[in-house]
PDB file of N, CA, C and O in Angstrom:
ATOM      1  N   UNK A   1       9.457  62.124  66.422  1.00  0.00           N
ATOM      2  CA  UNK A   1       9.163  63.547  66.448  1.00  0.00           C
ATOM      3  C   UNK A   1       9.344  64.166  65.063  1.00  0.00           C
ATOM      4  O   UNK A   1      10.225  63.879  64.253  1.00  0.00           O
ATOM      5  N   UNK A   2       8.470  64.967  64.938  1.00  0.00           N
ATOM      6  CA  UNK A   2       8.513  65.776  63.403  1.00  0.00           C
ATOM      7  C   UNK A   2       8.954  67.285  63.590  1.00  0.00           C
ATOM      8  O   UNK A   2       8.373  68.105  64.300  1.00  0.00           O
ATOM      9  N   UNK A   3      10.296  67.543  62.683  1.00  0.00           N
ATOM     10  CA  UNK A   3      10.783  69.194  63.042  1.00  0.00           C
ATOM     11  C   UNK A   3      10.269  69.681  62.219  1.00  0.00           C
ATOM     12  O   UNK A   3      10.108  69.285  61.065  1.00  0.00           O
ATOM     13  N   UNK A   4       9.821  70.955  62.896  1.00  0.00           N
ATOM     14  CA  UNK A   4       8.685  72.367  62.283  1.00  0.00           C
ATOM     15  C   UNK A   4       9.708  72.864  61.437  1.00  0.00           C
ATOM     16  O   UNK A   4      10.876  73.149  61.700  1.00  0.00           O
ATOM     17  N   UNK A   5       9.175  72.910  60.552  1.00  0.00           N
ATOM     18  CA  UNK A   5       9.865  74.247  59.043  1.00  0.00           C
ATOM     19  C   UNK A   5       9.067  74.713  59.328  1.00  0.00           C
ATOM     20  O   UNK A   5       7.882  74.445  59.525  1.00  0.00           O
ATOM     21  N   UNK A   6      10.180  76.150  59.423  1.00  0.00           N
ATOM     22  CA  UNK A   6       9.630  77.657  59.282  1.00  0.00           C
ATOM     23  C   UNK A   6       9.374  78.260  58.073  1.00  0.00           C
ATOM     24  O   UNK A   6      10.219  78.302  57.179  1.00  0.00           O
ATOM     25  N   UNK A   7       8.242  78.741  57.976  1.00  0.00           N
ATOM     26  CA  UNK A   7       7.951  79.275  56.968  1.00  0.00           C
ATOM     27  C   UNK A   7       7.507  80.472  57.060  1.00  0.00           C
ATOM     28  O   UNK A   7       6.804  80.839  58.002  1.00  0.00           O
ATOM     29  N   UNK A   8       7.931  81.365  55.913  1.00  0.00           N
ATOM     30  CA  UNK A   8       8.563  83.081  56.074  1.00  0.00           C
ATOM     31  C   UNK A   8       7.743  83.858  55.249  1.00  0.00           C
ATOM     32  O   UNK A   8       7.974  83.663  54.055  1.00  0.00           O
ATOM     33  N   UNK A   9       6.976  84.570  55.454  1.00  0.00           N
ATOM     34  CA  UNK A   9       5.654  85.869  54.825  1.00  0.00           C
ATOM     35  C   UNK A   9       6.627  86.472  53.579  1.00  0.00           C
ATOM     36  O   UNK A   9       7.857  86.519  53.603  1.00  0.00           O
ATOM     37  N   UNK A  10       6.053  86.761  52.870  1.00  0.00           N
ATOM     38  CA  UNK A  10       6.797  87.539  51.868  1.00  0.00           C
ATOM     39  C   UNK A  10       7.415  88.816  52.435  1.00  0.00           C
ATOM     40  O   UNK A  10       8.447  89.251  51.923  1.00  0.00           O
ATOM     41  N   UNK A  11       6.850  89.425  53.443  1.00  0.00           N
ATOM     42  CA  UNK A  11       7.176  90.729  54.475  1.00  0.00           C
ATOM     43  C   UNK A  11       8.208  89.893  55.291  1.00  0.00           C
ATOM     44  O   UNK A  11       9.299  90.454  55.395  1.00  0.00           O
ATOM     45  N   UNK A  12       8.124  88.889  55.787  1.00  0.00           N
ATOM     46  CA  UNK A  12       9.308  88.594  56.784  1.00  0.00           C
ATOM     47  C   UNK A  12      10.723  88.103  55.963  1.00  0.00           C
ATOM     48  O   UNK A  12      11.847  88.211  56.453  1.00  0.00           O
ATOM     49  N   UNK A  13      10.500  87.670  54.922  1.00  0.00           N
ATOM     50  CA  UNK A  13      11.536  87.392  53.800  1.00  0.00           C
ATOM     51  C   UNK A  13      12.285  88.216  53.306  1.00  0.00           C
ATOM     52  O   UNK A  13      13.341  87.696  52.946  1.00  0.00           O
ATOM     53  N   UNK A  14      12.194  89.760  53.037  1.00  0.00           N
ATOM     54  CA  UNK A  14      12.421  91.188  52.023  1.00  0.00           C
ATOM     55  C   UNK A  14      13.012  91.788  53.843  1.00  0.00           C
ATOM     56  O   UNK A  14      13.270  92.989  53.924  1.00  0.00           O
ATOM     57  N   UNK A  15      13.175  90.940  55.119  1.00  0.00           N
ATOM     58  CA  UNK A  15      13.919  91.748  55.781  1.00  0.00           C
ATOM     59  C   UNK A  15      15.135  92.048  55.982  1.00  0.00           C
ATOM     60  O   UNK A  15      15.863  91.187  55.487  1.00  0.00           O
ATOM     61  N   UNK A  16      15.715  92.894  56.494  1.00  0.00           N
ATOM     62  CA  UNK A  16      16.969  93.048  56.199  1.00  0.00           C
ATOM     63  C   UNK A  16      18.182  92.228  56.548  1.00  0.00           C
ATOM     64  O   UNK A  16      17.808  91.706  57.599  1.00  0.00           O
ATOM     65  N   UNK A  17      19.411  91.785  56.322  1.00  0.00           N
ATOM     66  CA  UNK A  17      20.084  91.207  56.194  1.00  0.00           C
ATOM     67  C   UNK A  17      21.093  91.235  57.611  1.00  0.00           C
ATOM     68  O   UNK A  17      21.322  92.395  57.954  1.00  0.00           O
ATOM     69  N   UNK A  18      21.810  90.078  58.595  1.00  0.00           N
ATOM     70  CA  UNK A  18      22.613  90.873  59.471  1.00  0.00           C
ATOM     71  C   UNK A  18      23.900  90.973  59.029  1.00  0.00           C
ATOM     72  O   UNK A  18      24.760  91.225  59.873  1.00  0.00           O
ATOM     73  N   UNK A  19      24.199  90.839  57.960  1.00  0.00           N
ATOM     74  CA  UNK A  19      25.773  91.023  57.255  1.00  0.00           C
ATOM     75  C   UNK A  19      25.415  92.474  56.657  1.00  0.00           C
ATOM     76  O   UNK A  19      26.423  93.044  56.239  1.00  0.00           O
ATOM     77  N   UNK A  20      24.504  93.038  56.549  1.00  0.00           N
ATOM     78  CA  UNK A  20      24.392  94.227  56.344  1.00  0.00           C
ATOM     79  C   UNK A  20      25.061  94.667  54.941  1.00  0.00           C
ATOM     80  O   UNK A  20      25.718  95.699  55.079  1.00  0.00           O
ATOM     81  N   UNK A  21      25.064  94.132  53.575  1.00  0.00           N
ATOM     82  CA  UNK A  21      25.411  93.952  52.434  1.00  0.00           C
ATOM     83  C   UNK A  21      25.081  95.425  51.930  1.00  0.00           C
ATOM     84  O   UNK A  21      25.952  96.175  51.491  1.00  0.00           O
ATOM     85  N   UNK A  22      23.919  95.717  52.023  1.00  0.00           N
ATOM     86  CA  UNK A  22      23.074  96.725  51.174  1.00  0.00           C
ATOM     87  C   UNK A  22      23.907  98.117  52.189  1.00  0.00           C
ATOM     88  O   UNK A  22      24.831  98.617  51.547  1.00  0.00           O
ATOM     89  N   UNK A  23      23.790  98.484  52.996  1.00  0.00           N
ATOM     90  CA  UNK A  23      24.493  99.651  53.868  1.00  0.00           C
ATOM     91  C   UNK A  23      26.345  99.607  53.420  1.00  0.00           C
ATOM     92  O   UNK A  23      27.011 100.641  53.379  1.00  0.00           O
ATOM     93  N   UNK A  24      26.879  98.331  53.147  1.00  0.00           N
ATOM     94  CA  UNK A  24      28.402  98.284  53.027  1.00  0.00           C
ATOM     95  C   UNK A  24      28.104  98.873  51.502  1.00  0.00           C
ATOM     96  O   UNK A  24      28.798  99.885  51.400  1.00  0.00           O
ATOM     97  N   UNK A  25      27.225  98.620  50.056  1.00  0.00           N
ATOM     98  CA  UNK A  25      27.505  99.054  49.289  1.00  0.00           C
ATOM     99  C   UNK A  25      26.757 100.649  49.157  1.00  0.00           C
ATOM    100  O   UNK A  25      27.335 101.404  48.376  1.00  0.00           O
ATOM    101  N   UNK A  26      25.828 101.065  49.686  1.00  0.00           N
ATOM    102  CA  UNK A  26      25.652 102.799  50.251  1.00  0.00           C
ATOM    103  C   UNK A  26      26.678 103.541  50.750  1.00  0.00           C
ATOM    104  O   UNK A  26      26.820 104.724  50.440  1.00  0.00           O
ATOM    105  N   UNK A  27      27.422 102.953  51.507  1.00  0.00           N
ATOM    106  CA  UNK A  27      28.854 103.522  52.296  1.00  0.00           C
ATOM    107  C   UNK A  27      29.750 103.960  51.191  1.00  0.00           C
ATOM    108  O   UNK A  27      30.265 105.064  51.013  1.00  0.00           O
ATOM    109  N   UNK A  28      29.855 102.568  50.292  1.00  0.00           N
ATOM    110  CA  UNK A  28      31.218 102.502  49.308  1.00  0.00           C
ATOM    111  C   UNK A  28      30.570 103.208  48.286  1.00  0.00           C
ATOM    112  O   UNK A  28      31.472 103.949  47.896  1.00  0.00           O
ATOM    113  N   UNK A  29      29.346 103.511  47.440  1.00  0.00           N
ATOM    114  CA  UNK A  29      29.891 104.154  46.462  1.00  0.00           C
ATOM    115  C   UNK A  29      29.337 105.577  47.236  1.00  0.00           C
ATOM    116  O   UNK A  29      29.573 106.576  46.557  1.00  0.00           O
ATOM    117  N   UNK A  30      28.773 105.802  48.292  1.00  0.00           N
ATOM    118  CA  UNK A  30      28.896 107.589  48.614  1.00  0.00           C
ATOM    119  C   UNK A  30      30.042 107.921  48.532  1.00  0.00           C
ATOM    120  O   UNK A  30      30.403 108.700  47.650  1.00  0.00           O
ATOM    121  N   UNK A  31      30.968 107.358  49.520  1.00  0.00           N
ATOM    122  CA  UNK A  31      32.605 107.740  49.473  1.00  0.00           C
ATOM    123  C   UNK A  31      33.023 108.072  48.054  1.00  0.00           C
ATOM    124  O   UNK A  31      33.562 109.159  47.849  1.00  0.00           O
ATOM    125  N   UNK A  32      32.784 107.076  46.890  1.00  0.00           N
ATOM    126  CA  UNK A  32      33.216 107.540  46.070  1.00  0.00           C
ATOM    127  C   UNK A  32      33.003 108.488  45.280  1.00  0.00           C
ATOM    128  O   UNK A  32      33.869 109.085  44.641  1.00  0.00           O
ATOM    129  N   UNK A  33      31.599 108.737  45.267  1.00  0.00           N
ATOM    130  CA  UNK A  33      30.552 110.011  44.383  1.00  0.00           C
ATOM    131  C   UNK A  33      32.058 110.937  45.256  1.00  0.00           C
ATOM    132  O   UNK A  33      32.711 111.766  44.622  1.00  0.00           O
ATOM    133  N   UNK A  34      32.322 110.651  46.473  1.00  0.00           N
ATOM    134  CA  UNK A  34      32.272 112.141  47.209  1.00  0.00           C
ATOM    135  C   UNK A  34      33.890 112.782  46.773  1.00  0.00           C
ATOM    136  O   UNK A  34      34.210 113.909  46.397  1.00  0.00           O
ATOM    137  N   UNK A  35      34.577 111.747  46.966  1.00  0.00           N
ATOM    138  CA  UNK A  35      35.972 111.343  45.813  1.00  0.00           C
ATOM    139  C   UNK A  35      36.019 112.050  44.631  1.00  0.00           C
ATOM    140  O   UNK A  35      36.767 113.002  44.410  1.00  0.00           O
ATOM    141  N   UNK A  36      35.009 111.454  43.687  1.00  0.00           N
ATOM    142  CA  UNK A  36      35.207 111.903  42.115  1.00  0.00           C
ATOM    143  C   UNK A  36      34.711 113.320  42.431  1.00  0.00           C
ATOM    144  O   UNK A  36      35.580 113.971  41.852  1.00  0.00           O
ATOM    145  N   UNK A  37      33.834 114.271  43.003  1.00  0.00           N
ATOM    146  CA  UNK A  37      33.645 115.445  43.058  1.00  0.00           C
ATOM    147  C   UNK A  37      34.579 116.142  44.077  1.00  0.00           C
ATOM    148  O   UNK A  37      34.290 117.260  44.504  1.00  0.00           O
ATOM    149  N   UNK A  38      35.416 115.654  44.371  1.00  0.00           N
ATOM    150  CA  UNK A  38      36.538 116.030  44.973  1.00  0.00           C
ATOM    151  C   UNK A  38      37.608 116.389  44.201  1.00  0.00           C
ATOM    152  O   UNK A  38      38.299 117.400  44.329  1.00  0.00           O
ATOM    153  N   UNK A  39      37.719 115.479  43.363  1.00  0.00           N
ATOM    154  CA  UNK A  39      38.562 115.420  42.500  1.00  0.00           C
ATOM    155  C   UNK A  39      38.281 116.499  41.358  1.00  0.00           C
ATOM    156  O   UNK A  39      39.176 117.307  41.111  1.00  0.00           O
ATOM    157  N   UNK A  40      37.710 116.524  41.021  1.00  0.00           N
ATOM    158  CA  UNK A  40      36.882 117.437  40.038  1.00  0.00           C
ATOM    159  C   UNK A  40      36.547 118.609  39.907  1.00  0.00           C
ATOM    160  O   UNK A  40      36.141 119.163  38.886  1.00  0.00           O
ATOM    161  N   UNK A  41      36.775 119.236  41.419  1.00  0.00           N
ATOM    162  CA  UNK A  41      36.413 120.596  42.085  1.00  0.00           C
ATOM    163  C   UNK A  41      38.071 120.715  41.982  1.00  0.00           C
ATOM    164  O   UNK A  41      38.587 121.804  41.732  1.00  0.00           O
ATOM    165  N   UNK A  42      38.582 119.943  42.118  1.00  0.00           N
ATOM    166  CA  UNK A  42      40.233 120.503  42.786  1.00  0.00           C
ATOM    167  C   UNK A  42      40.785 120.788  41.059  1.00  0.00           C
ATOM    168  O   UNK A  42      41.495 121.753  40.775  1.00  0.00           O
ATOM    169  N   UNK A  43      40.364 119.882  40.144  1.00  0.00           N
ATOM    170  CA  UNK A  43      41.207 120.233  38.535  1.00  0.00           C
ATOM    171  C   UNK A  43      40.533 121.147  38.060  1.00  0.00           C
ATOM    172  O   UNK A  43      41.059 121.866  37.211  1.00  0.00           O
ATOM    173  N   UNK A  44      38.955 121.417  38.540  1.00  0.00           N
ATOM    174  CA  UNK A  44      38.598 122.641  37.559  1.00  0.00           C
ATOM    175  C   UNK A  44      39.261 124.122  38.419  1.00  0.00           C
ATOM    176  O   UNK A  44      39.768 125.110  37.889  1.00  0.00           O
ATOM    177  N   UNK A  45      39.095 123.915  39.549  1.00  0.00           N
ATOM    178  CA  UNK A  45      39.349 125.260  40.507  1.00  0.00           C
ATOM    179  C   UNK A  45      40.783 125.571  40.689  1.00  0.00           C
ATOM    180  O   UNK A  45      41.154 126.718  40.940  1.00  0.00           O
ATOM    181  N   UNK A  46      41.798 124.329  40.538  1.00  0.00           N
ATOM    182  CA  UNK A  46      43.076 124.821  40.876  1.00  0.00           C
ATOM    183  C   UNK A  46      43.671 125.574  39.899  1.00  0.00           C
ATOM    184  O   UNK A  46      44.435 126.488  40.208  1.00  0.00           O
ATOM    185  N   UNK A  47      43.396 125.284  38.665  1.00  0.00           N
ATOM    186  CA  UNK A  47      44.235 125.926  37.989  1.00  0.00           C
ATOM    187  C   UNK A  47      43.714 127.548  37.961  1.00  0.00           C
ATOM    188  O   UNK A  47      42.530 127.732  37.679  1.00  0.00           O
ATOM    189  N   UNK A  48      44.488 128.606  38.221  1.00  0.00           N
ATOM    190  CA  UNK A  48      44.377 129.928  37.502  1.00  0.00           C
ATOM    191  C   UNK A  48      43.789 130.313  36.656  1.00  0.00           C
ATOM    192  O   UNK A  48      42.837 131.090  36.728  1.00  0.00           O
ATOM    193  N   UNK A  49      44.532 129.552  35.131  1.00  0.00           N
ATOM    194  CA  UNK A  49      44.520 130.059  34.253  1.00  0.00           C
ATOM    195  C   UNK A  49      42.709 129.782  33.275  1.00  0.00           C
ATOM    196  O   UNK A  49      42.233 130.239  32.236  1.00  0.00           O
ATOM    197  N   UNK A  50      42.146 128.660  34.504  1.00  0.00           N
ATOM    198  CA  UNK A  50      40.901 128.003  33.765  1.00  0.00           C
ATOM    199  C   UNK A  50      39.587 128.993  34.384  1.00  0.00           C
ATOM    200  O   UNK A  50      39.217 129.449  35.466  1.00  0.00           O
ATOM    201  N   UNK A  51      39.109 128.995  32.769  1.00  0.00           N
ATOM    202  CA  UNK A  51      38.084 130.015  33.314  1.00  0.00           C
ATOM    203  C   UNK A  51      36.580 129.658  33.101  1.00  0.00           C
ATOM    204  O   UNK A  51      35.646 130.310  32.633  1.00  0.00           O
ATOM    205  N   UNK A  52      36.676 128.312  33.640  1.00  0.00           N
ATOM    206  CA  UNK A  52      35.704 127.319  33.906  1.00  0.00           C
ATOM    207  C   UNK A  52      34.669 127.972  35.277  1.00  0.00           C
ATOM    208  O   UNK A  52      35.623 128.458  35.885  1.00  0.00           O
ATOM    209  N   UNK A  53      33.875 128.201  35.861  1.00  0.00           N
ATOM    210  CA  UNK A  53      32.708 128.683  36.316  1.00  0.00           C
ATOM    211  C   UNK A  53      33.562 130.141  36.943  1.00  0.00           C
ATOM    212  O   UNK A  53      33.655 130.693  38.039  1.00  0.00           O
ATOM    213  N   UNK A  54      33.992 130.327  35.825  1.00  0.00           N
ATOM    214  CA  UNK A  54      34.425 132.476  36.376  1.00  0.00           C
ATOM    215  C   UNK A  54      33.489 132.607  35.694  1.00  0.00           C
ATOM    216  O   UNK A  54      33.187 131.962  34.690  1.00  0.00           O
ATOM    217  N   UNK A  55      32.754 133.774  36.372  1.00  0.00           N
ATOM    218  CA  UNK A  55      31.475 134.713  35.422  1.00  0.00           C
ATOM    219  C   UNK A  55      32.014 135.298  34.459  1.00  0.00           C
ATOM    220  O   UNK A  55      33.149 135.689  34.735  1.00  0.00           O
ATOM    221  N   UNK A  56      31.577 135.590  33.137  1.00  0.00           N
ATOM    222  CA  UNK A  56      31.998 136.673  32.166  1.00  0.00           C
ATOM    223  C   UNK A  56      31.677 138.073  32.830  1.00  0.00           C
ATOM    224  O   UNK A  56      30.642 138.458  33.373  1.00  0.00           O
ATOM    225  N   UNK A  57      33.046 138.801  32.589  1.00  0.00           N
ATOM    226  CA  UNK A  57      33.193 140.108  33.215  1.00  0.00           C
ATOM    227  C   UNK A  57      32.928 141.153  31.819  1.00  0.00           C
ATOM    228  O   UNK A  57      33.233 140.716  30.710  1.00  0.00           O
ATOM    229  N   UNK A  58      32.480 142.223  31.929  1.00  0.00           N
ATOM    230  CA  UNK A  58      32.272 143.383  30.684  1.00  0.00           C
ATOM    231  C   UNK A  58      33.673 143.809  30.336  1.00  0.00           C
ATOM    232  O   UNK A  58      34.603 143.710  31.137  1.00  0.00           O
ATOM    233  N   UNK A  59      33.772 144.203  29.332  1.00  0.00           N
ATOM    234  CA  UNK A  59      35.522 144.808  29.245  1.00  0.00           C
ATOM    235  C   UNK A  59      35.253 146.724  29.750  1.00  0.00           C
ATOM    236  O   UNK A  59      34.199 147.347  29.621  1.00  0.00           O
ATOM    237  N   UNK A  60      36.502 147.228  30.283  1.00  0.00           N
ATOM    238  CA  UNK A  60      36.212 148.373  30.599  1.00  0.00           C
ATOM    239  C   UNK A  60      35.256 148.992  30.077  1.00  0.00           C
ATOM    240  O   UNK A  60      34.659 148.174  29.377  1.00  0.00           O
ATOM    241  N   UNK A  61      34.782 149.953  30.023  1.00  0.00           N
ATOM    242  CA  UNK A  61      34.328 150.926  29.197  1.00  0.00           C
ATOM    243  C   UNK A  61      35.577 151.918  28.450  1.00  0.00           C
ATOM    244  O   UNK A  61      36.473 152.256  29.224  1.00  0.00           O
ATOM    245  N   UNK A  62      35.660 152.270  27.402  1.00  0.00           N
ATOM    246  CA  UNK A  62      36.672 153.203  26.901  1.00  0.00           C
ATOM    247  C   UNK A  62      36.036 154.648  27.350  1.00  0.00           C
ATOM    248  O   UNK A  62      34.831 154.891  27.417  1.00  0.00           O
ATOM    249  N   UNK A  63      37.281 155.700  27.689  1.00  0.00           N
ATOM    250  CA  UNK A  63      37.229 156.875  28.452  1.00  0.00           C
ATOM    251  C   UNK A  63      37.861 157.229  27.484  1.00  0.00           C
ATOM    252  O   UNK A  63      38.655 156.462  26.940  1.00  0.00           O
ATOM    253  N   UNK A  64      37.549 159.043  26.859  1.00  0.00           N
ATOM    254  CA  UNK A  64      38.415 159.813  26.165  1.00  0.00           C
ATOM    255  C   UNK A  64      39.837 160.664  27.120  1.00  0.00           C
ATOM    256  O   UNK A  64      40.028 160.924  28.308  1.00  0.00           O
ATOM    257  N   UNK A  65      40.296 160.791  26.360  1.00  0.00           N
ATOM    258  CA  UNK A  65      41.429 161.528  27.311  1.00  0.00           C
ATOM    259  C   UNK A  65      40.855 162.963  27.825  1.00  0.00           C
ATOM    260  O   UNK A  65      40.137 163.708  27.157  1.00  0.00           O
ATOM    261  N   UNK A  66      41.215 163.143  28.854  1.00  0.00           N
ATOM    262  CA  UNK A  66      40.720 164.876  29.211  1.00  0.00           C
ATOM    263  C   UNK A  66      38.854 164.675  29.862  1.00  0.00           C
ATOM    264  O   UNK A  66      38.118 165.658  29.946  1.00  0.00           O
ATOM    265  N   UNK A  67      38.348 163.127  30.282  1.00  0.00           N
ATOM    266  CA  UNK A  67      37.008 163.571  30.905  1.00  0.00           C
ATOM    267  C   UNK A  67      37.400 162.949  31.684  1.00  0.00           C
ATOM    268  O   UNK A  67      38.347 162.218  31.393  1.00  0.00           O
ATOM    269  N   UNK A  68      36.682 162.933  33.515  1.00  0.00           N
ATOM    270  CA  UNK A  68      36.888 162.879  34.044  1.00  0.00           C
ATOM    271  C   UNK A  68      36.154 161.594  34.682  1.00  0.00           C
ATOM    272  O   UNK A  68      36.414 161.243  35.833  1.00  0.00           O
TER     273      UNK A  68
END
């Protein structure tokens, strides 16, 4: 008896994997994008004193004494 080799279309070859390789590394670096802009929002925003995306405000206007 002679065993059949299978032979695979260039379309049936490029299919997807069942260890699912390509989805485990989509998972891992979204998490991380989502991490580093986590991180990043919390050092520019926590501090007070940083006046990193505060709008520029006008300074008063000066008022003479005695108008109303």
């Amino acid at each position: 008896m002679r065993e059949r080799t299978e032979v695979l279309t260039p379309t049936e070859a490029r299919q997807a994997s069942p260890r699912r390789l390509n989805f485990r590394v989509l998972v891992i670096s979204m998490l991380l994008a989502v991490a580093v802009a986590a991180i990043l929002y919390y050092a520019i925003y926590s501090n007070p004193d940083s006046a990193i995306g505060v709008p520029e405000q006008e300074p008063p206007a000066a008022t003479e004494p005695g108008t109303p």
